[in-house]
C-alpha angles and dihedrals in degrees: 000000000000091000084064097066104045101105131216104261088039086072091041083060098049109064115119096343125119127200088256091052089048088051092246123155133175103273084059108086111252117252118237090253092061091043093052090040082052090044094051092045093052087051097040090052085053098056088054107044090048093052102037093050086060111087098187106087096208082049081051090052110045082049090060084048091053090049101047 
C-alpha cells in the first residue's frame, strides 16, 4: 500500500540524497518515499535475522522459501 502513494517526483528528488543532504530531522514529517525506503529496511533486517540465526542450511533454506 505504501508503494502506492510514493509519487513520481518524489522518486526524481530522491536520488542520491539522504535525509541529512535535504536538510531533513526528525521534527520535519517523513516523505513517502522515506517511509517506504524505513519500511523495506525493517523488513529486510527480519528476513535476516530470522535466516542467519538458523545453523542448519536446509532450515536456512526452507526459511528463504517461506519469505519469498
Amino acid at each position: 500500500e505504501l508503494l502506492k502513494c510514493v509519487l513520481p517526483h518524489e522518486c526524481l528528488t530522491m536520488r542520491g540524497n539522504s535525509k541529512k543532504q535535504r536538510g531533513l530531522n526528525s521534527m520535519n514529517i517523513s516523505s513517502t518515499v522515506d517511509k517506504t525506503i524505513e519500511q523495506f529496511n525493517a523488513v529486510v533486517n527480519r528476513v535476516m535475522a530470522t535466516i542467519l540465526t538458523e545453523p542448519n542450511e536446509l532450515t536456512r533454506v526452507r526459511l528463504i522459501e517461506k519469505w519469498i
